[in-house]
C-alpha positions in Angstrom: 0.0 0.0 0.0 0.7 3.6 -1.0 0.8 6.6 2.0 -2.5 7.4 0.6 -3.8 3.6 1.0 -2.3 3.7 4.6 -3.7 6.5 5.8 -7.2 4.9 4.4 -6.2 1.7 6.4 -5.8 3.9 9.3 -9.8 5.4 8.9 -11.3 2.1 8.1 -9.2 0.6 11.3 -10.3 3.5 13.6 -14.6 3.6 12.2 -14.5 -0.2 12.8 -13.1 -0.1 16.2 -15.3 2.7 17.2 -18.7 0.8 16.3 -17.5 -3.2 17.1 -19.9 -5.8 16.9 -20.0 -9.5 18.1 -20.5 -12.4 15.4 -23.0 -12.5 13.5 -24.2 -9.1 14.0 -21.0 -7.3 12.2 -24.2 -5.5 10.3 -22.4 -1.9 10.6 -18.9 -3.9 9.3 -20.4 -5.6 6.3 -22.6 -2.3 5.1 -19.1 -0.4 4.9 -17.1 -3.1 3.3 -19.8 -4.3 1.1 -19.7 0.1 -0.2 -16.1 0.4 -0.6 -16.1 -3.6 -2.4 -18.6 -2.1 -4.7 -16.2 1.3 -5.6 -13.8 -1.6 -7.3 -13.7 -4.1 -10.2 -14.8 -7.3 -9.0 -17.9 -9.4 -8.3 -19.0 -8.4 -4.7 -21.5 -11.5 -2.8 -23.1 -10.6 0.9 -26.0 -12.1 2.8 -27.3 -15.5 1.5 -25.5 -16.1 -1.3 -22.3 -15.6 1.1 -23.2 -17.5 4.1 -24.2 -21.5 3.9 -27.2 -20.4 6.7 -27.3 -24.3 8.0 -23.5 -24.2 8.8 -23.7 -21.2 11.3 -22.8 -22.0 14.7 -23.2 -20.3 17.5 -25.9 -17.9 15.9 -27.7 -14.8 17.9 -31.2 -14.9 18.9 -33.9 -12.8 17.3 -33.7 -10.1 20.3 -29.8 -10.0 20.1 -30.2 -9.3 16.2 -33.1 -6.5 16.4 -31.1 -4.9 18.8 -28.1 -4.9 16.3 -30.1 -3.8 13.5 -31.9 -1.2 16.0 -28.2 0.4 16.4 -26.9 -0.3 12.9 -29.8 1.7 12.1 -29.1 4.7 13.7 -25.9 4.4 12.4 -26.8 4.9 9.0 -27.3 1.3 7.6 -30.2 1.4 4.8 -33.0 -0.7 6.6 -32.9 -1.8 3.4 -29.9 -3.7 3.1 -30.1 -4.9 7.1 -33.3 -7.1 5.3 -30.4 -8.5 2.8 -28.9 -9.6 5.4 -31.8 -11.6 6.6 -30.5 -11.8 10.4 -27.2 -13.2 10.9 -25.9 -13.3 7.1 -23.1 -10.9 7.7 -19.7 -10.8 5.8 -18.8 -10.3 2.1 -16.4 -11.6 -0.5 -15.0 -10.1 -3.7 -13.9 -12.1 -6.3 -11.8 -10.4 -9.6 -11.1 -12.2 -12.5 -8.2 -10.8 -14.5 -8.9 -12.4 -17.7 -5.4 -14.2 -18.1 -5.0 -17.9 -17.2 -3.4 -18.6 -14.0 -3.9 -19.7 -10.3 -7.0 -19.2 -7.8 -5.4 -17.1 -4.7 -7.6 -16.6 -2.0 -7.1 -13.9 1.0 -9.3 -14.0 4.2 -9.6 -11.5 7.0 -12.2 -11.3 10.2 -14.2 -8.7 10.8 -15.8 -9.8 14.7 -15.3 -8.5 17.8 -15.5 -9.1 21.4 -17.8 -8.7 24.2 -15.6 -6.9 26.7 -15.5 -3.0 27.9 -13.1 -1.5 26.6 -10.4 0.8 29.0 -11.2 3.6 29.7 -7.5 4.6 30.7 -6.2 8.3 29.7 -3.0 6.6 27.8 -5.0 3.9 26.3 -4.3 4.9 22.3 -8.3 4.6 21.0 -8.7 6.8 24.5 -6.2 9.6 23.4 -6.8 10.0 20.0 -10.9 9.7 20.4 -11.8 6.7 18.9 -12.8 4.2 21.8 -15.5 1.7 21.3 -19.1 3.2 21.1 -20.6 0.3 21.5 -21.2 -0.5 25.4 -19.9 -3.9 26.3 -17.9 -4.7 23.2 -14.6 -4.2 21.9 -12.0 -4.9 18.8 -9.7 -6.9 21.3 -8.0 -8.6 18.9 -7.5 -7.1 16.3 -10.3 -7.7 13.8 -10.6 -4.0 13.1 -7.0 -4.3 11.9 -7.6 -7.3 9.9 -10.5 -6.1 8.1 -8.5 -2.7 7.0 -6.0 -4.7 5.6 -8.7 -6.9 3.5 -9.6 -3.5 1.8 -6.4 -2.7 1.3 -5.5 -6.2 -0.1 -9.0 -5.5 -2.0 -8.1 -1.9 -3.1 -4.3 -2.8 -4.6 -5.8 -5.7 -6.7 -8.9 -3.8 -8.1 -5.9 -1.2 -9.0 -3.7 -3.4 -10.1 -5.7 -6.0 -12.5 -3.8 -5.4 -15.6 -0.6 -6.4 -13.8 -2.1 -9.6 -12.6 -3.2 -13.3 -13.8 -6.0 -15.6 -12.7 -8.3 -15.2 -10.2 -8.3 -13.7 -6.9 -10.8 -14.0 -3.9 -10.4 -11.5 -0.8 -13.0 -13.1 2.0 -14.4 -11.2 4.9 -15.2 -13.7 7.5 -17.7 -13.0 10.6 -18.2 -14.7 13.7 -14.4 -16.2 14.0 -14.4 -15.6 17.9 -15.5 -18.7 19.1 -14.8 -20.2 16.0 -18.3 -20.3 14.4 -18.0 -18.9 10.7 -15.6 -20.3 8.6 -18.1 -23.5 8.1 -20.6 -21.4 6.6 -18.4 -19.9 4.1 -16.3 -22.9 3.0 -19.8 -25.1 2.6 -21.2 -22.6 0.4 -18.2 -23.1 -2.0 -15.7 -20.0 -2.1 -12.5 -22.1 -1.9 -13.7 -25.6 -3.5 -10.9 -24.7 -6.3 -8.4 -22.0 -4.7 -4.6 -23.3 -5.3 -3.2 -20.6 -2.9 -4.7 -19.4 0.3 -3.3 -16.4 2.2 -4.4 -15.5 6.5 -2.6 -14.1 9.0 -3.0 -12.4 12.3 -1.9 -9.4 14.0 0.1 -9.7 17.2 0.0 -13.0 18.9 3.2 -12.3 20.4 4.9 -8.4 20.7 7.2 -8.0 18.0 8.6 -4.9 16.6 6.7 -3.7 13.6 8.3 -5.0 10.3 9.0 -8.1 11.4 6.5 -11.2 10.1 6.0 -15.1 9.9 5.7 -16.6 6.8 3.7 -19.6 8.2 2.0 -20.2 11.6 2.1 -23.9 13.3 0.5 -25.1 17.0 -3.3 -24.2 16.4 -5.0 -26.1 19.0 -8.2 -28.0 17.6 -11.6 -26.6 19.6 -15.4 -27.5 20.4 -17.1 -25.0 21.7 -20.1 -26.3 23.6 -23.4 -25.0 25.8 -25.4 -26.9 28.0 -28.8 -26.2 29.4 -29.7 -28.6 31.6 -33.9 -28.8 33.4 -34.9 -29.7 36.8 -37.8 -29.6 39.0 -38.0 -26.2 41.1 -39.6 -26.5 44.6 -40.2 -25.2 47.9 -36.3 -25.0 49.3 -37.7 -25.3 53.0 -41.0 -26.7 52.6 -40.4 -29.7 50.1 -37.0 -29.7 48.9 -37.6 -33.9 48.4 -39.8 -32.3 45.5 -37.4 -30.7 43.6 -34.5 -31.4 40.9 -31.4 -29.4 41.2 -30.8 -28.0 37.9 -28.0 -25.5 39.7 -26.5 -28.7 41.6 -25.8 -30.6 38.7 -24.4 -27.6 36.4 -22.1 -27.2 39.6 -20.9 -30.5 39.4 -20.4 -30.8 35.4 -18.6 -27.2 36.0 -16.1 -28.4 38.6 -16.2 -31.8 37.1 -15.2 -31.1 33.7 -11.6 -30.2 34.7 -10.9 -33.4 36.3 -11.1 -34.8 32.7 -7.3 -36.4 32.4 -4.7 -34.5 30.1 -3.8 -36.4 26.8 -0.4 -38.4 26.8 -0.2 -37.5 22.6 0.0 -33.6 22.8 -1.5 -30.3 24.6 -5.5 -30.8 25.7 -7.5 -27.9 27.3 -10.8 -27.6 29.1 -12.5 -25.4 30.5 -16.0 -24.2 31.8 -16.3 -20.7 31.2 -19.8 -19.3 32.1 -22.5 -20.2 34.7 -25.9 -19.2 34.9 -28.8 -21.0 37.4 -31.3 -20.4 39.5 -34.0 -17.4 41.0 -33.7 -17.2 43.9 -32.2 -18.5 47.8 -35.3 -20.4 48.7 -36.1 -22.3 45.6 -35.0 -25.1 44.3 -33.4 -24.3 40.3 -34.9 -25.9 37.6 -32.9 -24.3 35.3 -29.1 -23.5 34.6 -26.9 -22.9 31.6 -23.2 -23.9 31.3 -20.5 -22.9 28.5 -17.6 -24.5 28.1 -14.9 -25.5 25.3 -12.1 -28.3 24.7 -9.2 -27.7 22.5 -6.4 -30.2 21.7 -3.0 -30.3 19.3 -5.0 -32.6 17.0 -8.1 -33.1 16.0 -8.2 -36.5 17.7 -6.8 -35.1 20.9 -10.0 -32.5 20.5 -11.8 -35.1 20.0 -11.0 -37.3 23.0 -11.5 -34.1 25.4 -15.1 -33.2 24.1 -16.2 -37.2 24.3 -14.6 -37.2 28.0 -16.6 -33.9 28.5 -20.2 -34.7 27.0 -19.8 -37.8 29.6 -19.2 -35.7 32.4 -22.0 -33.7 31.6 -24.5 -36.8 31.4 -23.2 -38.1 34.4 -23.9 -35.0 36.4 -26.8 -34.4 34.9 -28.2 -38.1 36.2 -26.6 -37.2 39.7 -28.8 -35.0 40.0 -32.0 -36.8 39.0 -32.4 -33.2 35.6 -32.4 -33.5 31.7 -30.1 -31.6 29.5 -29.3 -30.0 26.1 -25.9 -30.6 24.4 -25.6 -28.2 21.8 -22.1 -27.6 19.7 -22.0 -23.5 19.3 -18.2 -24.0 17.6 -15.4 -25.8 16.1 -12.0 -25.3 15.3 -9.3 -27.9 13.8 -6.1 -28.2 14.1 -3.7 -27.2 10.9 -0.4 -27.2 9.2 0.8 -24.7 6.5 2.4 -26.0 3.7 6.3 -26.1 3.8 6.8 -23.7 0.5 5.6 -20.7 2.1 8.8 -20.9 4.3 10.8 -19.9 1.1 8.5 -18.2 -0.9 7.5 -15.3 1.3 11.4 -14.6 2.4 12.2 -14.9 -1.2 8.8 -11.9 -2.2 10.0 -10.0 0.1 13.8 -9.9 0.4 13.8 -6.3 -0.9 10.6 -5.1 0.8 11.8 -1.5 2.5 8.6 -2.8 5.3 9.5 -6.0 5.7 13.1 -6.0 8.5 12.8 -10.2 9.1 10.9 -12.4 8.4 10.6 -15.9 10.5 10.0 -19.3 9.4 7.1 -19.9 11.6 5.7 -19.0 15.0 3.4 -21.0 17.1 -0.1 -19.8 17.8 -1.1 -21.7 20.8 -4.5 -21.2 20.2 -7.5 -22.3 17.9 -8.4 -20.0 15.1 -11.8 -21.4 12.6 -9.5 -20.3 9.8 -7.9 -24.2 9.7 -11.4 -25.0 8.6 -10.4 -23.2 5.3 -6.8 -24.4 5.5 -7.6 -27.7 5.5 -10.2 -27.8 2.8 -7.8 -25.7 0.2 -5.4 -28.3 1.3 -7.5 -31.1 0.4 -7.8 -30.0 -2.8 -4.2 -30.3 -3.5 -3.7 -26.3 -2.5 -1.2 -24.6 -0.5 -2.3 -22.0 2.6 -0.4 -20.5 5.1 -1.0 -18.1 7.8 1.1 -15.2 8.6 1.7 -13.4 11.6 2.2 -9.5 11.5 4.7 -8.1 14.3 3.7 -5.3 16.5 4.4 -3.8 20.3 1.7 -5.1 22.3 0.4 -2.9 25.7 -1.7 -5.7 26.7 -2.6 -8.9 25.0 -5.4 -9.9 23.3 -8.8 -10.7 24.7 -7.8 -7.5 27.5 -9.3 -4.2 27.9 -6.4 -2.3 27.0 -5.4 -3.8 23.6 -4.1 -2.1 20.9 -1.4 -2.4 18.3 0.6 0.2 16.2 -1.1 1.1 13.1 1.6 0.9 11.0 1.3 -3.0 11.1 -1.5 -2.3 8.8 0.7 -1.5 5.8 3.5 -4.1 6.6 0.8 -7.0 6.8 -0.9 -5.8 3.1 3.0 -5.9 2.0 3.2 -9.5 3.1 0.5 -11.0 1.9 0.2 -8.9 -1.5 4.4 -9.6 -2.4 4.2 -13.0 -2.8 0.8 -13.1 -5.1 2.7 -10.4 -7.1 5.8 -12.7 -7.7 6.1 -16.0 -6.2 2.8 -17.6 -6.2 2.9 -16.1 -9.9 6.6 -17.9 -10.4 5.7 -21.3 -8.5 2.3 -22.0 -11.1 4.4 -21.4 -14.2 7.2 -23.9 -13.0 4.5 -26.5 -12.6 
């Protein structure tokens, strides 16, 4: 990107972390993407022709979506196009088609953010320079605002830059990827069923200087993300407490429970029960309560060993205690690799990058991003995807109150991932 381009970067970055919104409700996000994707010369899809609507997970309720549209609304979103969206369809893509045979190169960014309060500290940098989140309760904590500049960006340069370019290129705005409950919905609706190269890549993850990058990414954790509602029998809690069915009792026990489920031998497992609701009130027996919890695991079959172990925990607690429950799946993550060649290839794009200072082989993410879903289906297809990782100073880490990055990652992460599609994805199809 251009000063001009950065200085955009910088805008979109700043409106989006002003007005953040939590998946599936990204209503604000997708109206101003879907505008500027329309200023440039590609094929722009939002709403159902987007999003596979059976493959969401984890969706919002109706009151949770009025409410978004309620604020998008007085925002300035058409009414008009929140009805495209036909609650919960959020996200875009743009596809350009240069005309010239060569490969399919995909790009994908996130555009989600967080349900957390943002600081409101005096030298926190949204704080200073007056552009704090708007939006009570949620928060750009990690870097989604960034990530969704740099898809416009990534967007803008190719629209510019057709002429110069061969095959096809997609550039994907993804929703709901806290939680990990979006990427299903756009791979099963067919936007990377015949990409050869697939580009991602994260801001931060660990505090690097800006201008420093990793080509590829490696230790994503595989992740269920799971909610359980489980029914009693409320009663008298003085009176006739033979009467009742602790719904409370046996969430308890599946909370405390859960974490006794024994580590894997094979690799790192996680669990954890994250939220607890039950109950009315100190004299009456809960019939109801709601649990939320997640596994995660270095393979898929590690993930998969924690979330069996956990669904029988749950059971078990739930018959304890004499209730019924609900098991429903809200997200899922798998575990990845990125292909070897983008160890060479990016160093090789970008050896005389005046943006780029080093670049690493790889760096481990230690954590479960839905983007493997994608990954792993370009992969199966005999394509080649990676996942970057964009240096920059961190305050605070991600998921906190007071996170922020420098600004100028923005242009170094739209160098790295535009470079190589410029030369070496361009050299690597016409050697095959």
């Amino acid at each position: 990107m251009d000063n001009g381009t950065q200085h955009n970067a910088n805008a979109w970055r700043q409106t989006r972390h002003q007005l953040p919104e939590v998946g599936w409700t990204e209503i604000m996000a997708t109206f101003s993407i879907v505008e500027h994707l329309k200023s440039l010369n590609g094929d722009v899809s939002y709403g159902k022709t987007f999003i596979d609507t059976k493959s969401r997970q984890g969706m919002i309720n109706e009151q949770e979506w009025d409410r978004a549209a309620e604020r998008a609304e007085e925002n300035g979103v058409p009414a008009s196009f929140i009805a495209e969206l036909e609650q919960g369809h959020t996200g875009a893509v743009i596809q350009f088609d240069t005309g010239r045979s060569g490969p399919h190169v995909a790009y994908r960014v996130d555009i989600d953010a967080l349900p957390i309060k943002e600081s409101k500290d005096a030298a926190h940098e949204p704080v200073k320079n007056e552009f704090q989140s708007q939006i009570p309760g949620a928060m750009h904590a990690c870097a989604h605002d960034g990530h969704t500049a740099i898809g416009l960006g990534i967007a803008t340069y190719i629209s510019e830059h057709l002429q110069d370019l061969i095959g096809r290129i997609t550039v994907i705005f993804q929703p709901a990827e806290e939680g990990s409950r979006g990427a299903k919905a756009v791979v099963n609706k067919g936007w990377l069923d015949d990409v050869d190269y697939f580009l991602s890549g994260h801001i931060g993850i660990a505090s690097l200087a800006v201008g420093e990058i990793a080509a590829t990414s490696s230790e994503f954790l595989a992740t269920t993300k799971f909610n359980v509602s489980f029914h009693g029998t409320s009663a008298h809690a003085g009176a006739k407490p033979e009467e009742g069915c602790n719904a409370l009792l046996a969430a308890a026990t599946a909370a405390t429970q859960l974490h006794a489920v024994p580590r894997h031998s094979a690799g790192a497992s996680r669990i954890n029960a994250g939220y607890l609701n039950a109950g009315s009130g100190r004299n009456i027996i809960a019939d109801t309560a709601e649990l939320h919890g997640e596994t995660r695991g270095s393979t898929t079959d590690i993930n998969a060993f924690m979330i069996k172990e956990a669904r029988r925990i749950i059971e078990a607690s739930a018959l304890m205690h004499n209730v019924d429950y609900q098991f429903t799946i809200v997200g899922q993550g798998e575990a990845a690799v990125c292909d070897e060649e983008w160890k060479q290839w990016v160093p090789a794009a970008l050896q005389n990058s005046r943006l780029i200072t080093n670049v690493h082989a790889s760096m481990a993410v230690g954590a479960s991003e839905d983007v493997t879903v994608m990954m792993n289906h370009v992969q199966k297809q005999g394509g080649k995807a990676t996942y970057m990782i964009f240096g920059t100073p961190l305050k605070a880490g991600h998921h906190h109150p007071a996170f922020d990055f420098d600004e100028k990652v923005l242009q170094t992460a739209a160098a790295a991932c535009l470079q190589p599609l410029v030369t070496q994805i361009w050299t690597a199809s016409e050697e095959k």
